[in-house]
C-alpha positions as CSV (number, residue, x, y, z in Angstrom):
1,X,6.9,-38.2,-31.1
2,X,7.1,-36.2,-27.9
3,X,4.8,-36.0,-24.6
4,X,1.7,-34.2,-24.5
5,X,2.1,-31.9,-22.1
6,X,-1.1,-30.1,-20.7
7,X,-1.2,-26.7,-19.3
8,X,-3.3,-25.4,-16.2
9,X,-5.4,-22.6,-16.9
10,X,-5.3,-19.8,-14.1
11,X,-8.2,-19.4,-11.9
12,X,-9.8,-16.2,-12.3
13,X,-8.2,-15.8,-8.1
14,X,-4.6,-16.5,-8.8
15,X,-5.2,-14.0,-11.7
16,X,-6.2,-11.1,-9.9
17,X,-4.3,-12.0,-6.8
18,X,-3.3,-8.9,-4.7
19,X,-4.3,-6.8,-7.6
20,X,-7.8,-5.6,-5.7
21,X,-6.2,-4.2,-2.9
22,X,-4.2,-1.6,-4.8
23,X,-6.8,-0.7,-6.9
24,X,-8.7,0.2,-3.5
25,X,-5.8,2.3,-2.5
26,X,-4.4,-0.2,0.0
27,X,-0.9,-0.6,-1.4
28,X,2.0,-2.2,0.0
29,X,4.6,0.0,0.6
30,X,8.4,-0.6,0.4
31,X,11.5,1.8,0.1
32,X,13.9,1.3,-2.4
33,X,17.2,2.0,-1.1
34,X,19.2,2.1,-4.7
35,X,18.1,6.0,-5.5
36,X,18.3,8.1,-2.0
37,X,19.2,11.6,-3.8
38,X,17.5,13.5,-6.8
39,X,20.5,14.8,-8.8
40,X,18.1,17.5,-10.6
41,X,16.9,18.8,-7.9
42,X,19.5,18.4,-5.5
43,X,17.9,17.1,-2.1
44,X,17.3,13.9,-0.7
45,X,14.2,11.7,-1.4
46,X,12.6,8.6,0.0
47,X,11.7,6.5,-2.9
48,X,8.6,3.9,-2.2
49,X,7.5,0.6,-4.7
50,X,4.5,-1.3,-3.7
51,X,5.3,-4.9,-3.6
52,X,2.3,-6.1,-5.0
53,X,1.2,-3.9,-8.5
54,X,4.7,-2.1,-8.6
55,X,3.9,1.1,-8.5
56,X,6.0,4.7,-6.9
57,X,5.8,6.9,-5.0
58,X,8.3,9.5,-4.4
59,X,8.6,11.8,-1.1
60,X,10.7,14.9,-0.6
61,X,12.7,15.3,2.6
């Protein structure tokens, strides 16, 4: 027979960490640098992915 290996359960903490600060609008911002120009509609754009939820935001130059 094999080991009996247990598993730690999460702590409700390490579940929700960093998650409550984005949902109170406090995101942390960080531009992707992969996409610098929309090809539909032809200008350049700045493209920002919060680090912590992973959410964008796109802004027009």
């Amino acid at each position: 027979m094999g080991d009996v290996i247990k598993f730690k359960k999460p702590s409700p903490f390490d579940k929700h960490k960093g998650k409550t600060l984005c949902r109170s609008g406090f995101h942390k911002w960080e531009v992707v640098k992969e996409k610098q120009f929309d090809v539909k509609q032809g200008k350049l754009v700045t493209i920002y992915k919060c680090s912590r939820c992973g959410e964008q935001k796109v802004e027009l130059k």
